[in-house]
C-alpha positions in Angstrom: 0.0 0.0 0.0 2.8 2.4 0.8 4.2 2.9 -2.8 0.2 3.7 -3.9 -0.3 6.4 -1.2 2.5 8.5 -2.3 1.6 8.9 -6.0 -1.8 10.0 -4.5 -0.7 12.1 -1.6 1.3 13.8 -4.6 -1.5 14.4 -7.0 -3.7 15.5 -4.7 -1.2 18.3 -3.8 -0.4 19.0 -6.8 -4.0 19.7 -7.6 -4.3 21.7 -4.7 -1.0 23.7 -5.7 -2.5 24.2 -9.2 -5.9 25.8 -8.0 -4.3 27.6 -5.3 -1.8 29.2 -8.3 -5.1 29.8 -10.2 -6.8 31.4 -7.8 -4.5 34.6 -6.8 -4.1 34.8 -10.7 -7.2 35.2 -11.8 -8.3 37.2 -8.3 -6.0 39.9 -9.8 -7.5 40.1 -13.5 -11.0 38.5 -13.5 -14.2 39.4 -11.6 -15.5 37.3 -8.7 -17.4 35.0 -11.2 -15.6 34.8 -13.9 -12.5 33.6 -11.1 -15.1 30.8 -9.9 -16.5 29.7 -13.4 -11.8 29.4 -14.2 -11.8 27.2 -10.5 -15.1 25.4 -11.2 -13.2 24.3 -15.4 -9.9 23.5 -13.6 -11.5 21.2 -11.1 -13.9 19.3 -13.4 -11.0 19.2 -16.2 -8.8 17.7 -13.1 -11.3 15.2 -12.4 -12.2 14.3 -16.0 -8.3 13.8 -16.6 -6.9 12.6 -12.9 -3.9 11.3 -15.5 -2.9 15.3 -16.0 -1.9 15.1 -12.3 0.4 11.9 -12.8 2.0 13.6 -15.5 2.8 16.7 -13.7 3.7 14.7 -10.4 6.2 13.0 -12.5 7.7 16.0 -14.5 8.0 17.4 -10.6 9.8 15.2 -9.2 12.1 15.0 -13.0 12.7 18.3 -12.2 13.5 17.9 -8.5 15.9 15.2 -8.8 17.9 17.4 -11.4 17.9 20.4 -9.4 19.3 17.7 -6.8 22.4 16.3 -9.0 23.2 20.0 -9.9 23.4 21.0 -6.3 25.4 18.0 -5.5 27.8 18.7 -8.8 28.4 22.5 -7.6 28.8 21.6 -4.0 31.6 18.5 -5.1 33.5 21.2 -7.3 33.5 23.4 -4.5 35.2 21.2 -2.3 36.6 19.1 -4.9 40.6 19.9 -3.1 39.9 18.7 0.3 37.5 15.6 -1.5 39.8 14.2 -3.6 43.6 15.3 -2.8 43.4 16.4 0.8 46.9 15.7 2.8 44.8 14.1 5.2 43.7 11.2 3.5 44.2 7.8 2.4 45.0 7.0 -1.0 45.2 3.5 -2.3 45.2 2.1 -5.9 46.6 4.0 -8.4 47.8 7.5 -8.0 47.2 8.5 -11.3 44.3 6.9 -11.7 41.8 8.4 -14.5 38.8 7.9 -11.8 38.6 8.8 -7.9 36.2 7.1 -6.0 36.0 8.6 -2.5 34.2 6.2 0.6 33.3 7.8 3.8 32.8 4.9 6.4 32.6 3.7 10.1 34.7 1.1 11.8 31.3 0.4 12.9 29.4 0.2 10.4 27.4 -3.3 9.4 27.2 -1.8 5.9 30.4 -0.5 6.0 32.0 -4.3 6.6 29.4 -5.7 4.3 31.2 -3.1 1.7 34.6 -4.0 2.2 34.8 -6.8 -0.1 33.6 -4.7 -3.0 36.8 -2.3 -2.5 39.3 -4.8 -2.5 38.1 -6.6 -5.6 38.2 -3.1 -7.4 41.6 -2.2 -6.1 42.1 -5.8 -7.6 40.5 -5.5 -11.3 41.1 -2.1 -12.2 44.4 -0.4 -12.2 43.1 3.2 -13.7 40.9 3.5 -10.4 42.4 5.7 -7.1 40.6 5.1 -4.2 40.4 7.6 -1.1 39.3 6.8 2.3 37.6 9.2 4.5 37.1 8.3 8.1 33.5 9.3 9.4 32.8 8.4 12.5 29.1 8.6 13.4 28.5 5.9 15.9 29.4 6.6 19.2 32.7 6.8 20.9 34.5 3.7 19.6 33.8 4.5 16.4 35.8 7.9 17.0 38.7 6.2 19.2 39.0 3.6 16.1 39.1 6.7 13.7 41.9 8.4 15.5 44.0 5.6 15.9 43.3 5.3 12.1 45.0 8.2 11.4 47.6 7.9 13.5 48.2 4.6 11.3 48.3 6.5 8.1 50.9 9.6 9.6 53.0 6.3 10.4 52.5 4.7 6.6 52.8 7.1 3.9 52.3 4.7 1.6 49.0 2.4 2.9 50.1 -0.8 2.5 50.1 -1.1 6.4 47.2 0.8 6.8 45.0 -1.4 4.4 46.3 -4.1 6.3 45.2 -2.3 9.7 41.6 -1.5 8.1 40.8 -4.5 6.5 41.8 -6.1 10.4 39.7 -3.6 11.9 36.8 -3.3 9.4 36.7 -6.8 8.4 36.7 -8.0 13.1 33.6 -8.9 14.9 32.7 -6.9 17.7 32.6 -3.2 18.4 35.4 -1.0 17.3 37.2 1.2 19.6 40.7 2.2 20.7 41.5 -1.0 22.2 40.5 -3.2 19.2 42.0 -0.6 17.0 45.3 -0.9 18.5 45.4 -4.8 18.4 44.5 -4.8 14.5 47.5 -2.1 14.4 49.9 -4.1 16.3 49.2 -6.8 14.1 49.7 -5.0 11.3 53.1 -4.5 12.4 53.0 -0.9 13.1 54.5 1.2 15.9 51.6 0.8 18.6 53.9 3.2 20.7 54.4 5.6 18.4 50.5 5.1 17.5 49.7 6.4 21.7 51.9 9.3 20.7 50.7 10.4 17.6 47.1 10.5 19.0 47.6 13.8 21.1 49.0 15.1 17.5 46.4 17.9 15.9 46.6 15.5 12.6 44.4 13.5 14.2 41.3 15.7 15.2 42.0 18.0 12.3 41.4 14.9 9.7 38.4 13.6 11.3 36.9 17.5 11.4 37.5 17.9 7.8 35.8 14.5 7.0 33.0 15.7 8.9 32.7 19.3 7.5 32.7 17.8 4.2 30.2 15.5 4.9 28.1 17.6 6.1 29.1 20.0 2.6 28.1 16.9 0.4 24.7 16.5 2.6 26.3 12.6 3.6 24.1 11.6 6.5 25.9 7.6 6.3 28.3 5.2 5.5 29.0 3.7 3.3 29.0 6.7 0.8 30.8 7.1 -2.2 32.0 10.3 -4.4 32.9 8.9 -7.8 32.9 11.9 -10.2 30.0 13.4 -9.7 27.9 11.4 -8.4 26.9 10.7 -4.8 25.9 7.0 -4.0 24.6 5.9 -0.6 24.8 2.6 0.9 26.5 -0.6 0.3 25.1 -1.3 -3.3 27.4 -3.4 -4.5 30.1 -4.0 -6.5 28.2 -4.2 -10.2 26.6 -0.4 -9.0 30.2 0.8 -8.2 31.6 -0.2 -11.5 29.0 1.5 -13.0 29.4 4.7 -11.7 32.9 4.3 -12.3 32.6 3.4 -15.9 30.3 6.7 -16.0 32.6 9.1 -14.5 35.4 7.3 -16.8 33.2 8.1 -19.7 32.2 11.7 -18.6 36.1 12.1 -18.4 37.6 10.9 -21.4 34.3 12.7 -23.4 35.3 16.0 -21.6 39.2 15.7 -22.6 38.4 15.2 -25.9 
């Protein structure tokens, strides 16, 4: 029943919109009765013809969801530094990579492990992709103790071998992520868990978490896993054929534009 109450809760409001439009208009050039006999047309025309509402109802929502994708495109430019070659991120795959897909996640995220795979089979299969992690810790405490020790892994591995290994320890554990946890898929990692306590009090650490966070909140992200590739904003874990075809998109927008 749900997906047949919206179309009508739609229509109706759009019906109400268009009589409402008609009414102030016609107020201002027609008399009192010629502005009724205009309302009492509209309304038996909208009834004769309830399809005329679909039609506008879809064309809204067309035009919606453009306006939608344009404010995502501007607001992606806008940040597109700090997105996509920030000094305090991740970057795994191939530097020079034709396409940048961007994932903001959670150590504690269901969806988030679920997703995991999909990454490491593309950092697999394609060797023109760059792939960025952004740590975005939304749920609770843990999840920001596992992001700060996170960082601390990348200021110790510049080149994120060892932090891959770390997140794929972390991300791909059972349990809830925090410090603790963090530390132990670190160690075993063979990183400096020493140097890891030290680098926490560093302002790296808080200053790349508040600039995944600021632009998350630029992009309108709300949860993870979500992806920037090119243009395009994709929530969720939707899997790995979705992925590839955004990337295969944004690969095609890109070689069109350079030509």
């Amino acid at each position: 029943m749900k997906p047949l109450f919206r179309p009508l809760a739609s229509a109706s409001a759009a019906g109400l919109a268009l009589l409402v439009a008609v009414g102030p208009l016609a107020a201002q050039t027609f008399s009192d009765g010629q502005r009724k006999e205009i309302e009492r047309i509209v309304r038996e025309y909208l009834i004769a013809n309830p399809e005329v509402l679909q039609e506008a109802v879809a064309e809204l929502e067309k035009r919606q969801v453009a306006a939608a994708q344009d404010r995502r495109k501007s607001a992606i430019d806008a940040h597109r530094e700090a997105l996509f070659n920030s000094p305090h991120q991740v970057t795994l795959g191939n530097p020079r990579g034709d396409v940048t897909l961007v994932e903001f996640f959670d150590y504690n995220c269901g969806y988030c492990k679920r997703a995991l795979p999909d990454m490491m089979e593309l950092l697999k299969t394609d060797p023109n992709l760059r792939i960025v992690l952004k740590e975005f810790p939304l749920l609770g405490p843990g999840s920001i103790e596992a992001a700060q020790v996170a960082v601390a892994v990348r200021m110790q591995d510049k080149t994120g071998k060892k932090y891959l290994e770390f997140h794929q320890k972390l991300l791909g554990g059972r349990g809830q992520a925090d410090k603790a946890r963090a530390l132990a898929a670190a160690k075993d990692a063979g990183l400096d868990v020493a140097r890891i306590e030290k680098d926490l009090s560093s302002p790296e650490v808080q200053a790349a978490i508040e600039e995944s966070m600021r632009l998350a909140e630029a992009l309108g992200i709300e949860g993870t896993p979500t992806y920037v590739i090119g243009h395009a904003i994709v929530p969720g874990a939707v899997g790995i054929a979705n992925l590839r075809k955004e990337i295969q998109e944004a690969r095609e927008k890109s070689s069109s534009a350079t030509r």
